[in-house]
PDB file with one MODEL, atoms N, CA, C and O in Angstrom:
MODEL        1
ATOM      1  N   UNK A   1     -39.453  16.490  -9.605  1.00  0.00           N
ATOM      2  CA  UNK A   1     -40.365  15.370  -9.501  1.00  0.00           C
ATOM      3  C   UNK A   1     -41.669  15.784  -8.821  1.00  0.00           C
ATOM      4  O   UNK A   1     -42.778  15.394  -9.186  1.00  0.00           O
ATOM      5  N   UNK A   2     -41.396  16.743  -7.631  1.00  0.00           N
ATOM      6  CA  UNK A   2     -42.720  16.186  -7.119  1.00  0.00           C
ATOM      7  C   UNK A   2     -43.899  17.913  -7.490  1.00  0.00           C
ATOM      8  O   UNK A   2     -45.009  18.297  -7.121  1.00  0.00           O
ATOM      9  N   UNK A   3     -42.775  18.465  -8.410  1.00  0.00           N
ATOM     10  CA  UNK A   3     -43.749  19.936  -9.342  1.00  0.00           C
ATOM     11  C   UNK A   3     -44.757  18.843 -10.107  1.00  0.00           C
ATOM     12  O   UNK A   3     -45.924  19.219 -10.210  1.00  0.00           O
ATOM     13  N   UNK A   4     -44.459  17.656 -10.601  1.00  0.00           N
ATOM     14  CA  UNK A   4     -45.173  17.178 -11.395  1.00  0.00           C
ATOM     15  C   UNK A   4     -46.271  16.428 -11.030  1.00  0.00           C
ATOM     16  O   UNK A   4     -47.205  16.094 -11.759  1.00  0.00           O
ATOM     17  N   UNK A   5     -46.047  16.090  -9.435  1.00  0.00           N
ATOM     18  CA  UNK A   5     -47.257  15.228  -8.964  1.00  0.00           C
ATOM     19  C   UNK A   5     -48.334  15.873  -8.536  1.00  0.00           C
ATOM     20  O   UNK A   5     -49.466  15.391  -8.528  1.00  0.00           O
ATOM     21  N   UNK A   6     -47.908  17.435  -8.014  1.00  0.00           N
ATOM     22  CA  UNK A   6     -49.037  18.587  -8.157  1.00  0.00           C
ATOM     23  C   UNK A   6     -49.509  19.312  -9.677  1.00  0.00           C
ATOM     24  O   UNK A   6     -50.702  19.602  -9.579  1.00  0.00           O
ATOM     25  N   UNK A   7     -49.043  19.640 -10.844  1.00  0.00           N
ATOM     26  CA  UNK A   7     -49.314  19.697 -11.996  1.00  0.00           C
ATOM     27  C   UNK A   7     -50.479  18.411 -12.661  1.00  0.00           C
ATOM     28  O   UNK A   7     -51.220  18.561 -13.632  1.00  0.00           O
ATOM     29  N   UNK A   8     -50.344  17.187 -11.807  1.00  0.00           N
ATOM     30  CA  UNK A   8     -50.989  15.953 -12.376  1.00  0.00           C
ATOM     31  C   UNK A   8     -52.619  16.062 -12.137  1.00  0.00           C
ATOM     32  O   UNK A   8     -53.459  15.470 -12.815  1.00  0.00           O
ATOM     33  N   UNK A   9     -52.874  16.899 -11.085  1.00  0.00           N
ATOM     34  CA  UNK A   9     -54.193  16.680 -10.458  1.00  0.00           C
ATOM     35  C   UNK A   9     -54.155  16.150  -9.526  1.00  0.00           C
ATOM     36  O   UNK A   9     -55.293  15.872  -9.146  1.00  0.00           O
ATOM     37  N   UNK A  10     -53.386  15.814  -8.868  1.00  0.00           N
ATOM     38  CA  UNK A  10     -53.615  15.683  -7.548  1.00  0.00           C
ATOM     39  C   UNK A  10     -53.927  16.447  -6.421  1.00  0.00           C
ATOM     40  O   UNK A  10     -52.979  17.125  -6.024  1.00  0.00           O
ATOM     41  N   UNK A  11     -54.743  16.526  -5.918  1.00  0.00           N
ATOM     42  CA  UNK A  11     -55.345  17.099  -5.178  1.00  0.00           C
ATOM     43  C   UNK A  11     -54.618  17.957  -3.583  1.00  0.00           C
ATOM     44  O   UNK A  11     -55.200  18.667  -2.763  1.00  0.00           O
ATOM     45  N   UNK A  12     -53.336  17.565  -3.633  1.00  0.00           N
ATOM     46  CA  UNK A  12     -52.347  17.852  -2.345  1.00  0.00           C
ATOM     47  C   UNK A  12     -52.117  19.396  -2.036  1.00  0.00           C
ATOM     48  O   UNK A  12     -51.718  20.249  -2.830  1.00  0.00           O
ATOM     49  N   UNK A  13     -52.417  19.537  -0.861  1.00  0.00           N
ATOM     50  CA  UNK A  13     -52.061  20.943  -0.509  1.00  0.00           C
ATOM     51  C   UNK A  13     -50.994  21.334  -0.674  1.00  0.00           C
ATOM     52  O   UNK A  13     -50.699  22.454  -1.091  1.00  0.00           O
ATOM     53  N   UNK A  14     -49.892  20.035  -0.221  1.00  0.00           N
ATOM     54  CA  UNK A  14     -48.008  20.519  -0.748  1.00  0.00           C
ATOM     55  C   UNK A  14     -47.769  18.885  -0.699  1.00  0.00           C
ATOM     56  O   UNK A  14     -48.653  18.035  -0.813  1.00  0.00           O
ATOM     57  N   UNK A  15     -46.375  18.658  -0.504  1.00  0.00           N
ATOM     58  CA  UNK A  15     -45.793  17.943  -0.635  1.00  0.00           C
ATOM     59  C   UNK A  15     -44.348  18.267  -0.117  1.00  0.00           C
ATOM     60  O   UNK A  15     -43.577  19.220  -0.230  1.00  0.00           O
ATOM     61  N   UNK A  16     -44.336  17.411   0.316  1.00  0.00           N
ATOM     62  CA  UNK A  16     -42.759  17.134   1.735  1.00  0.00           C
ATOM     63  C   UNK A  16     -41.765  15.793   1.017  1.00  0.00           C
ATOM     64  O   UNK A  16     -42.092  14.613   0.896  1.00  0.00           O
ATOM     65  N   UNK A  17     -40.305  16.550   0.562  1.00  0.00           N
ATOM     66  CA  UNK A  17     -39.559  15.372   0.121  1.00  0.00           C
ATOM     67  C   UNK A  17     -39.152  14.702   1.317  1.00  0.00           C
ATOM     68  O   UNK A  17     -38.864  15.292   2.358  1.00  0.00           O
ATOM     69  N   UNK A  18     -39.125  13.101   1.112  1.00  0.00           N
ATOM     70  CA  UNK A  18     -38.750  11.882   1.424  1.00  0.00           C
ATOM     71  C   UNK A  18     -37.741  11.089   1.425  1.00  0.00           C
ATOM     72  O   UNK A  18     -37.002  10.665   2.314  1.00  0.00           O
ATOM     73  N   UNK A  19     -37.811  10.928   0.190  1.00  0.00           N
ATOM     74  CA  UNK A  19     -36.544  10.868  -0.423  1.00  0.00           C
ATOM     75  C   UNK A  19     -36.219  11.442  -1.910  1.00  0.00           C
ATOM     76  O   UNK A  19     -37.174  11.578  -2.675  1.00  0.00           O
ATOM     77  N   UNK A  20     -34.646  11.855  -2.445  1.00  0.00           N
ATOM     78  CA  UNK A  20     -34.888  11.588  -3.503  1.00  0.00           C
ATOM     79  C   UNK A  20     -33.693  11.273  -4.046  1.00  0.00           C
ATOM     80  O   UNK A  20     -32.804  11.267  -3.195  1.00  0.00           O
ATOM     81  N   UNK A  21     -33.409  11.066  -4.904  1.00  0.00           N
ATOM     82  CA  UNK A  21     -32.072  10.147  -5.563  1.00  0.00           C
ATOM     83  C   UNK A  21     -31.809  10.280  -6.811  1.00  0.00           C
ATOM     84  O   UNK A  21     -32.668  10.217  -7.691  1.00  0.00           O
ATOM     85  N   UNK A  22     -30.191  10.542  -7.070  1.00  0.00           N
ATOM     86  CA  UNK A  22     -30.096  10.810  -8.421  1.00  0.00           C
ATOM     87  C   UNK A  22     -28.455   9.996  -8.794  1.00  0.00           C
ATOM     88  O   UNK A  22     -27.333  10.029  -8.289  1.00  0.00           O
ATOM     89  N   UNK A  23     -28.963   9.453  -9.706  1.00  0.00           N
ATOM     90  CA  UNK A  23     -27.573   8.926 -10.716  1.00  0.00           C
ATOM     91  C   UNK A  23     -27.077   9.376 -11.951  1.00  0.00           C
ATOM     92  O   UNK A  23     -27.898   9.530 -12.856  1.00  0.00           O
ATOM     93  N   UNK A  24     -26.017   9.591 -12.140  1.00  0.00           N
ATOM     94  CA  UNK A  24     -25.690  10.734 -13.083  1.00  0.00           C
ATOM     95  C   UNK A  24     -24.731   9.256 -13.981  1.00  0.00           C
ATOM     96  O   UNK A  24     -23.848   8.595 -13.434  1.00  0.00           O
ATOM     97  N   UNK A  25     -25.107   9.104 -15.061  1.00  0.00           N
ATOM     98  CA  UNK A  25     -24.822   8.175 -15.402  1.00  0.00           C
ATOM     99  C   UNK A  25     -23.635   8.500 -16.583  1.00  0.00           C
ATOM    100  O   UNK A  25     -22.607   7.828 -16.659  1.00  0.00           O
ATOM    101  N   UNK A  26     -23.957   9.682 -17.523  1.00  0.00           N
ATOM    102  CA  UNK A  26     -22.581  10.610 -18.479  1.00  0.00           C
ATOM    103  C   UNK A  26     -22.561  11.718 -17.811  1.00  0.00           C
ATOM    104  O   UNK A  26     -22.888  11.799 -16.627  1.00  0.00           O
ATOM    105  N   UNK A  27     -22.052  12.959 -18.738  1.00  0.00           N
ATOM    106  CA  UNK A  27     -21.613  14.204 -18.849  1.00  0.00           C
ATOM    107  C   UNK A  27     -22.113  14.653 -19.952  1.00  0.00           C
ATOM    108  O   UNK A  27     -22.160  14.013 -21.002  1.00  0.00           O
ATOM    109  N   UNK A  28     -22.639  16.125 -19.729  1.00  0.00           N
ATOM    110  CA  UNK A  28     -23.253  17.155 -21.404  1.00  0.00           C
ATOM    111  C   UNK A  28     -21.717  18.176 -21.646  1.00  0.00           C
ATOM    112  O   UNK A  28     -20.915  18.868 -21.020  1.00  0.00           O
ATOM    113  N   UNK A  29     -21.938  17.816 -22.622  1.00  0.00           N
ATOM    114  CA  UNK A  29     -20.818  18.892 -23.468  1.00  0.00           C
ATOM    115  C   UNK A  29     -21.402  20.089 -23.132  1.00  0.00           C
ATOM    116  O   UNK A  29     -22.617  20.288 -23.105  1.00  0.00           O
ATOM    117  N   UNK A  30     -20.296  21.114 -22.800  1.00  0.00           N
ATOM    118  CA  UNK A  30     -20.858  22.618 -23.325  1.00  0.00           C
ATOM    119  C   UNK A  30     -21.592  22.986 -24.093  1.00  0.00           C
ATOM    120  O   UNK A  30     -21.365  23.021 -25.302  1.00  0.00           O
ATOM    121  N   UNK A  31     -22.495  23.293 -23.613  1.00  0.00           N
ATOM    122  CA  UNK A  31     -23.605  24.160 -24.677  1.00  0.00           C
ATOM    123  C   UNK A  31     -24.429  23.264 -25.002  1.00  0.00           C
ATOM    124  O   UNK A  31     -25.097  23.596 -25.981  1.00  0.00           O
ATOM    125  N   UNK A  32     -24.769  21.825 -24.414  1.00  0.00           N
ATOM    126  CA  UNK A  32     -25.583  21.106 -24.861  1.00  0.00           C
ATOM    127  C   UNK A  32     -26.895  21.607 -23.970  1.00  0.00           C
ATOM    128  O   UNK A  32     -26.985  22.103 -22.847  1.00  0.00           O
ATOM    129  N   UNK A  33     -27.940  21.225 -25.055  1.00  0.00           N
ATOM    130  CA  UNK A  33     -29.740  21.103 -24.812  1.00  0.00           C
ATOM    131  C   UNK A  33     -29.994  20.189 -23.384  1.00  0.00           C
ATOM    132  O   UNK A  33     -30.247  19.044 -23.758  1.00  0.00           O
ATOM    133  N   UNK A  34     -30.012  20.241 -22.369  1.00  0.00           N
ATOM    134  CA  UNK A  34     -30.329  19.607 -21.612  1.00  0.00           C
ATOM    135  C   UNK A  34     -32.298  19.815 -21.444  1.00  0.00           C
ATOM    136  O   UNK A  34     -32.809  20.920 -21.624  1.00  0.00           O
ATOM    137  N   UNK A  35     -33.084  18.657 -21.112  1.00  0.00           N
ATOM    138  CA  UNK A  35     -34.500  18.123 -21.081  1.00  0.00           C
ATOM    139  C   UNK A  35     -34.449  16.841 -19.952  1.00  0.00           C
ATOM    140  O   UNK A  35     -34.047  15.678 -19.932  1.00  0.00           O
ATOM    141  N   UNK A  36     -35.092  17.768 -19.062  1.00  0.00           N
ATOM    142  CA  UNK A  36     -35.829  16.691 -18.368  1.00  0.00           C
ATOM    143  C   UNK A  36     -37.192  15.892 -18.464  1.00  0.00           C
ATOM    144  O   UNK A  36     -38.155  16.522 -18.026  1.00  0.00           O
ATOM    145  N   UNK A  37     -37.373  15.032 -18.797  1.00  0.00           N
ATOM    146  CA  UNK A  37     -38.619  14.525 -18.712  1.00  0.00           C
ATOM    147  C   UNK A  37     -38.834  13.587 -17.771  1.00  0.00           C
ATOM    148  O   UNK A  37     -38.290  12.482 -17.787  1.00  0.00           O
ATOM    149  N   UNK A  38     -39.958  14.136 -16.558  1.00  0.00           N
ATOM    150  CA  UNK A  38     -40.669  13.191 -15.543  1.00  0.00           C
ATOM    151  C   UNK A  38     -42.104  13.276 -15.280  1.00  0.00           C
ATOM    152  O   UNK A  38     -42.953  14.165 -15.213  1.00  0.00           O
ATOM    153  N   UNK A  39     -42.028  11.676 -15.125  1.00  0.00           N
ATOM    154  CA  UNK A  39     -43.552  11.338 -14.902  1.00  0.00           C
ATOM    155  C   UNK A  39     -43.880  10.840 -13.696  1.00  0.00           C
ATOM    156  O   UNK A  39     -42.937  10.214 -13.212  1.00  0.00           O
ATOM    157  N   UNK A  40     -45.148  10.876 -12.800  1.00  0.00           N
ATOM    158  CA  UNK A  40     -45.197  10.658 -11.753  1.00  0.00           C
ATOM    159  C   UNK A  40     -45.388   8.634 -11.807  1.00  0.00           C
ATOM    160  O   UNK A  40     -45.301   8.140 -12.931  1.00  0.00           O
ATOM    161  N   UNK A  41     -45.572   7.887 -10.883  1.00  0.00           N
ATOM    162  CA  UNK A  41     -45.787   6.409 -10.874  1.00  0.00           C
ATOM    163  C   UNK A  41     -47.217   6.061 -10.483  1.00  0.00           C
ATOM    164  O   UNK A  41     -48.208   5.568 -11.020  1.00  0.00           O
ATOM    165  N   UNK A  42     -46.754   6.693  -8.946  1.00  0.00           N
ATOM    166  CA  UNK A  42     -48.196   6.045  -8.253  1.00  0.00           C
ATOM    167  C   UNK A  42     -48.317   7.736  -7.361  1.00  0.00           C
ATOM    168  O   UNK A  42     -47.543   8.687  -7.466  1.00  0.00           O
ATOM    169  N   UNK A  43     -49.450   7.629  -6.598  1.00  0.00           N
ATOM    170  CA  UNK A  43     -49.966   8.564  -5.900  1.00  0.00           C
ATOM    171  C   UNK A  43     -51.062   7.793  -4.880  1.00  0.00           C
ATOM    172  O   UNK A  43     -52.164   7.305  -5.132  1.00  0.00           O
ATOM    173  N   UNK A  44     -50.162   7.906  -3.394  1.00  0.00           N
ATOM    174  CA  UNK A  44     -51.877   6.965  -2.945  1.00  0.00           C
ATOM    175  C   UNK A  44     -51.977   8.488  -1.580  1.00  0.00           C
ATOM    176  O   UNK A  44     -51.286   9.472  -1.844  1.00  0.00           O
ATOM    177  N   UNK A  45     -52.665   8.513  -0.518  1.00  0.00           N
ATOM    178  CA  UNK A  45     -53.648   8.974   0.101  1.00  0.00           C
ATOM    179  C   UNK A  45     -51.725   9.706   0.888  1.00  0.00           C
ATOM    180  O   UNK A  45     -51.237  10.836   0.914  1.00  0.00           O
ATOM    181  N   UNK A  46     -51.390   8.797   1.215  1.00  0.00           N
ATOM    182  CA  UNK A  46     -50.012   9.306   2.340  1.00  0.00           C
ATOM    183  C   UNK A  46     -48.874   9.879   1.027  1.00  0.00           C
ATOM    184  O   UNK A  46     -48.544  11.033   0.752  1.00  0.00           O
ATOM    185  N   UNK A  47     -48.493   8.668   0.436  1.00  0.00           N
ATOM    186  CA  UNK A  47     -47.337   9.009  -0.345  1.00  0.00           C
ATOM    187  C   UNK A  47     -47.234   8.956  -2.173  1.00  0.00           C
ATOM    188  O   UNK A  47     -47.866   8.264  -2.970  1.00  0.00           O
ATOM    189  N   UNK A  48     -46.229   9.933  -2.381  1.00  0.00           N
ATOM    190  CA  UNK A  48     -46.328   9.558  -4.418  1.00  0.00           C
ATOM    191  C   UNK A  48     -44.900   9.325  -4.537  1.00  0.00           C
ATOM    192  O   UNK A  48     -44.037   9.248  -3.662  1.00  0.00           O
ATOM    193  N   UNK A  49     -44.840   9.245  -5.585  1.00  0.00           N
ATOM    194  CA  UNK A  49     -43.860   8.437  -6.125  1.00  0.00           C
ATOM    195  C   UNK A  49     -43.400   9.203  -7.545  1.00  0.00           C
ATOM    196  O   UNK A  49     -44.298   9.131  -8.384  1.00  0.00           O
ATOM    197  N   UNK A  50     -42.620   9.671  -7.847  1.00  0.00           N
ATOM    198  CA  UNK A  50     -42.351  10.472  -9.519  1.00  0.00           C
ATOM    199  C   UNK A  50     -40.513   9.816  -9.876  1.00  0.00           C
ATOM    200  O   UNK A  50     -39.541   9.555  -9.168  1.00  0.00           O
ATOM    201  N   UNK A  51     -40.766   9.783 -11.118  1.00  0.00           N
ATOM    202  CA  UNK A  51     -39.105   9.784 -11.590  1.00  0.00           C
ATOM    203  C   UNK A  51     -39.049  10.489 -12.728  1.00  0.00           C
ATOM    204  O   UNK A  51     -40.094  10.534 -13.378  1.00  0.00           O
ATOM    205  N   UNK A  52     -37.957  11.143 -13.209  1.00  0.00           N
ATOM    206  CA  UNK A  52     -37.136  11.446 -14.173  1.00  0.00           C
ATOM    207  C   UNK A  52     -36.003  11.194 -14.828  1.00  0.00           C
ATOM    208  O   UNK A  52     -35.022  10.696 -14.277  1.00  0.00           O
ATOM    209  N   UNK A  53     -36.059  11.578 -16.283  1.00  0.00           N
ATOM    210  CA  UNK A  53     -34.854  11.006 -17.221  1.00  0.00           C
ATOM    211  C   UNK A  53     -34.236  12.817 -17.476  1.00  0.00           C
ATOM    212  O   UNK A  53     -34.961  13.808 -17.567  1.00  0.00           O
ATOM    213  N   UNK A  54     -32.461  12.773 -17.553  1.00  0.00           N
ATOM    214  CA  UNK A  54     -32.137  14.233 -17.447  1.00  0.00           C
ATOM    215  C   UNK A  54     -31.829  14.246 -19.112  1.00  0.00           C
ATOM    216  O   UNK A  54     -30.797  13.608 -18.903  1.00  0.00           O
ATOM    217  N   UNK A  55     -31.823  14.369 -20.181  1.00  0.00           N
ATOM    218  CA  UNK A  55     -31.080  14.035 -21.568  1.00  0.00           C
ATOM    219  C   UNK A  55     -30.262  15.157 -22.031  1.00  0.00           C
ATOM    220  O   UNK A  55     -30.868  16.214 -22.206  1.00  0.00           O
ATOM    221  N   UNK A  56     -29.000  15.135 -22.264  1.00  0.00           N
ATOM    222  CA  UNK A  56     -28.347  15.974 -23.010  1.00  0.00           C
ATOM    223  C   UNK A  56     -28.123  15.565 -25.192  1.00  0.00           C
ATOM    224  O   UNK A  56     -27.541  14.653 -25.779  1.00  0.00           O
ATOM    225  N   UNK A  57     -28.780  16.567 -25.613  1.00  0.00           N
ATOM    226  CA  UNK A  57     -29.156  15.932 -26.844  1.00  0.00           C
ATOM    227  C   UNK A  57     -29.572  15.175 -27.166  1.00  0.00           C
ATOM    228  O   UNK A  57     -28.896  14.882 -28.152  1.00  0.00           O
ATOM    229  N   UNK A  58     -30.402  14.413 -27.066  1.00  0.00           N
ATOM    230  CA  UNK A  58     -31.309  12.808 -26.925  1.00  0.00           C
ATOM    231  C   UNK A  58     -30.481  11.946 -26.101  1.00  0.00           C
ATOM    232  O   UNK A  58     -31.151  10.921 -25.969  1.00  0.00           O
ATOM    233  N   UNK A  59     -29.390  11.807 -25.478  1.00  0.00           N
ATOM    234  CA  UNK A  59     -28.785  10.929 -24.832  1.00  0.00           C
ATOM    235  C   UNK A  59     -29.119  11.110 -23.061  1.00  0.00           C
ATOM    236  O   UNK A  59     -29.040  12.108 -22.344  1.00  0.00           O
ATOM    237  N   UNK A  60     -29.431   9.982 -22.814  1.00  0.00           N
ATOM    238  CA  UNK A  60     -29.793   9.965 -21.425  1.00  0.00           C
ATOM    239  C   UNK A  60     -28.253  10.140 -20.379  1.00  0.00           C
ATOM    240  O   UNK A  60     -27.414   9.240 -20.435  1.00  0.00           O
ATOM    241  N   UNK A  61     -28.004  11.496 -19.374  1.00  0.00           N
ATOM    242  CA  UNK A  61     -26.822  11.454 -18.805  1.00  0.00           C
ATOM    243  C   UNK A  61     -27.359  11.354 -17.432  1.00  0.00           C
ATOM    244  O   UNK A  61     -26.508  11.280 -16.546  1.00  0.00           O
ATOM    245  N   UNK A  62     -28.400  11.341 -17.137  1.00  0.00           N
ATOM    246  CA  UNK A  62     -29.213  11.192 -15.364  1.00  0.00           C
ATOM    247  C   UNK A  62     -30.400  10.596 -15.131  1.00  0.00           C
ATOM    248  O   UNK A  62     -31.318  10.769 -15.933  1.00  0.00           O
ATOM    249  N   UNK A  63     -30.554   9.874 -14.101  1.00  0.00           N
ATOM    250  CA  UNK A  63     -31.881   9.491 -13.834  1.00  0.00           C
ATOM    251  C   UNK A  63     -32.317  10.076 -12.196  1.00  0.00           C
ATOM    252  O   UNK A  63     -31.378  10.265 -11.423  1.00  0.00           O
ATOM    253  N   UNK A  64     -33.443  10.293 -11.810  1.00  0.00           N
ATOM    254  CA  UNK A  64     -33.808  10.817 -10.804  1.00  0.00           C
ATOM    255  C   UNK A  64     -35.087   9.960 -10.324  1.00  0.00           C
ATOM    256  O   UNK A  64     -36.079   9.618 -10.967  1.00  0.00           O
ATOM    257  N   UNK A  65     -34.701   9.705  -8.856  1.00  0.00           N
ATOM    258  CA  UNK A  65     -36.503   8.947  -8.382  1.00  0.00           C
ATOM    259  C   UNK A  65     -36.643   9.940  -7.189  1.00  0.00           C
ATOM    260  O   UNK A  65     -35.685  10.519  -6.676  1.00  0.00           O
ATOM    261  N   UNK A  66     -38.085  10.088  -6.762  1.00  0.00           N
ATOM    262  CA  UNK A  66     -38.425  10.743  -5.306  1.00  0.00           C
ATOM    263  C   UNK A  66     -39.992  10.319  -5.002  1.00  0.00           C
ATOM    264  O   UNK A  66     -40.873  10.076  -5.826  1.00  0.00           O
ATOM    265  N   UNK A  67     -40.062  10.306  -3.607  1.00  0.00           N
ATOM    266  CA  UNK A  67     -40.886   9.395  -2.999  1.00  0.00           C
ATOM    267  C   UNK A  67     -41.193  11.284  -2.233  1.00  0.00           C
ATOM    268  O   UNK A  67     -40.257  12.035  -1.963  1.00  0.00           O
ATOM    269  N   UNK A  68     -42.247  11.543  -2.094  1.00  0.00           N
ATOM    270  CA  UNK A  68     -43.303  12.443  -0.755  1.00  0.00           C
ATOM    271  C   UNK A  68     -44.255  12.679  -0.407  1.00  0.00           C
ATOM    272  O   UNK A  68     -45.199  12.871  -1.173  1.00  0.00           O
ATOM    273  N   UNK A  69     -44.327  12.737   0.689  1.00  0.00           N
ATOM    274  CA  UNK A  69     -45.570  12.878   1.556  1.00  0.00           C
ATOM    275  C   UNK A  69     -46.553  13.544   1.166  1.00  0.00           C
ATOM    276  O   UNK A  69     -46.015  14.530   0.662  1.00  0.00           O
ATOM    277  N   UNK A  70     -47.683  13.673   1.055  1.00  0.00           N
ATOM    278  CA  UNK A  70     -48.683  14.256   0.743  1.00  0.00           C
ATOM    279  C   UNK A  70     -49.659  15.242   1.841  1.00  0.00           C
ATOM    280  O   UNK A  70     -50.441  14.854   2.709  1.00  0.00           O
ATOM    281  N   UNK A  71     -49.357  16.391   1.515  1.00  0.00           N
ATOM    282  CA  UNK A  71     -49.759  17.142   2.974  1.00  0.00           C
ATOM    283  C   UNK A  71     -51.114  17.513   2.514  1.00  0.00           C
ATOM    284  O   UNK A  71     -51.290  17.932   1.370  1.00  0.00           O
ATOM    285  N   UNK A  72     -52.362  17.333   3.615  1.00  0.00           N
ATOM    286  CA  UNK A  72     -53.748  17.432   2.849  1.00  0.00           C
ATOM    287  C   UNK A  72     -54.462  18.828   3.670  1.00  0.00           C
ATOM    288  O   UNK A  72     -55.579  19.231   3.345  1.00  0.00           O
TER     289      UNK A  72
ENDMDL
END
């Protein structure tokens, strides 16, 4: 999550996790394609915000949120 809130343009020297949280909602078969796709939410001056979807073969088996600090 938060590779992506520095990849975005944001301007942060680093970033310090906060929190972050994950629900694993199935299971991937062996040998399945696993893809994460995450996008960040918000980004303000202190803190950002990013989540992700984990998919094994187009099927969604995880979701991920994380909240961090913005070190300037």
């Amino acid at each position: 999550c938060g590779r992506v809130i520095q990849e975005s343009g944001h301007t942060a020297k680093g970033l310090l996790t906060i929190s972050l949280h994950t629900d694993y909602t199935s299971t991937a078969k062996t040998g399945a394609w696993l893809v994460v796709d995450t996008d960040y939410v918000k980004c303000g001056r202190s803190v950002c915000f990013a989540r992700s979807l984990v998919k094994a073969d187009d099927e969604v088996i995880a979701t991920a949120s994380g909240t961090f600090k913005v070190i300037n």
